[in-house]
N, C-alpha and C positions, 0 to 999 in steps of 0.2 A: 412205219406203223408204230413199231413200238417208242420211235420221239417223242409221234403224234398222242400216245396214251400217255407218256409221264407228263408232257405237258399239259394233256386234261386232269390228267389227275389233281395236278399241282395247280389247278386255274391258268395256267399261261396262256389261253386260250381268249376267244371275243365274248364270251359270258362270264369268266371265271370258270371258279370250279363247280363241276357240274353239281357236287349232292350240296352244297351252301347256294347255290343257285335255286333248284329244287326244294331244298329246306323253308329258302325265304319265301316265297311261293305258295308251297301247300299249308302254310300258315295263315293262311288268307283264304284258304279252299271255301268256306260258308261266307266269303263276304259277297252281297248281294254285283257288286261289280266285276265280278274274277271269272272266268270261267275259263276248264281244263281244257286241253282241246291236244289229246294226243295220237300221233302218226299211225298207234296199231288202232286207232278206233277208227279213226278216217278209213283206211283200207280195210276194215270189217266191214262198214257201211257207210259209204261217203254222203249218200242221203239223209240220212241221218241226223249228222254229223252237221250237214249243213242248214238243215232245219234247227238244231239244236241250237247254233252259231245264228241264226236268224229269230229265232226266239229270243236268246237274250240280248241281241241289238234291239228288240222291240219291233221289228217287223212281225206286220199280226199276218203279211198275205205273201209269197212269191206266189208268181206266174210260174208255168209251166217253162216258158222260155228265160225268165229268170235263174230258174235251179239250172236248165240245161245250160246256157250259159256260165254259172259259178261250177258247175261239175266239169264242165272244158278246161276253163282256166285253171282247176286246180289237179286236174290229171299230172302224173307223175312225167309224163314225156314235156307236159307243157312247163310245170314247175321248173325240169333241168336245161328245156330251150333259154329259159327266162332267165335263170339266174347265169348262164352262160355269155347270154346276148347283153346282159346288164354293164353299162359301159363303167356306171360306179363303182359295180362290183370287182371288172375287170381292174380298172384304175388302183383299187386297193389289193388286190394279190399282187399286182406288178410292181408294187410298194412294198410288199410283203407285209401289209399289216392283217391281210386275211390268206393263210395260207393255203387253201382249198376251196372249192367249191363247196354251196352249202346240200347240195342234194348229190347224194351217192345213187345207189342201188333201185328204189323204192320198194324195197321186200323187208315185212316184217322178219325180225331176227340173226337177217344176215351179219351184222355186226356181231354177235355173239360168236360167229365160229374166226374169228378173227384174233381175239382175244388169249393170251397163255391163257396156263393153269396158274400161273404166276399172277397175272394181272386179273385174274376171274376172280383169286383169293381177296386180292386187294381192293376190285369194288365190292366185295361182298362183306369184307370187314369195313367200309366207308359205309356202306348200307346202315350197318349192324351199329353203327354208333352217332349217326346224323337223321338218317330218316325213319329206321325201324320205331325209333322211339314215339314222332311224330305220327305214324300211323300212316306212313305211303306204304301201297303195297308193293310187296318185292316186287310182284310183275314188271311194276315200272321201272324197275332196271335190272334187273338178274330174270331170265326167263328159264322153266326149266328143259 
């Protein structure tokens, strides 16, 4: 675990590093093409969530069997069958160019108790100097 944190820290990771990832991103937040679409809102109200995501594709209607449909496929047990069973995905960890699986837990905040006090300090100073200034809320990465 704690590799796998310097490494994100430091972008060694499939996105880079996470808060210039994030930066470049919420910089774009009012552009009529962008839309957020993060994991605690999904698990607040995945309804929601996906009417929201169907609004701004410009779908004016889901069916009923529509949404039950996109609410299966994106259940947390289906997302980690998926990304298990994916032969690409497999192909590329056996390579090692993707180290892990991309779906853990599906519980909001689990990742936090995971974390030192050490590396809690250091996203919260990466916070305090890349995205505080931009106006992301802490929520989105330090929860309390």
């Amino acid at each position: 675990w704690d590799g796998f944190v310097e490494d994100w820290m430091n972008g060694d990771v499939e996105n880079g590093q996470y808060f210039d990832h994030v930066a470049s991103w919420y910089s774009r937040k009012d552009d009529p093409d962008v839309l957020f679409v993060r994991f605690e809102d999904l698990k607040r109200d995945a309804l929601d969530v996906i009417l929201q995501i169907s609004n701004f594709l410009g779908t004016e209607f889901l069916s009923p069997e529509h949404i039950q449909n996109v609410t299966e496929l994106t259940r947390f047990e289906k997302m980690r069958q998926t990304d298990e069973q994916d032969y690409g995905l497999r192909f590329m960890r056996w390579l090692g160019v993707i180290r892990r699986t991309h779906v853990r837990k599906g519980e909001v905040g689990s990742g936090r108790l995971m974390f030192s006090t050490k590396q809690l300090a250091a996203l919260e100073l990466e916070y305090e100097k890349k995205l505080k200034p931009l106006g992301v809320p802490r929520s989105w990465v330090l929860s309390d």
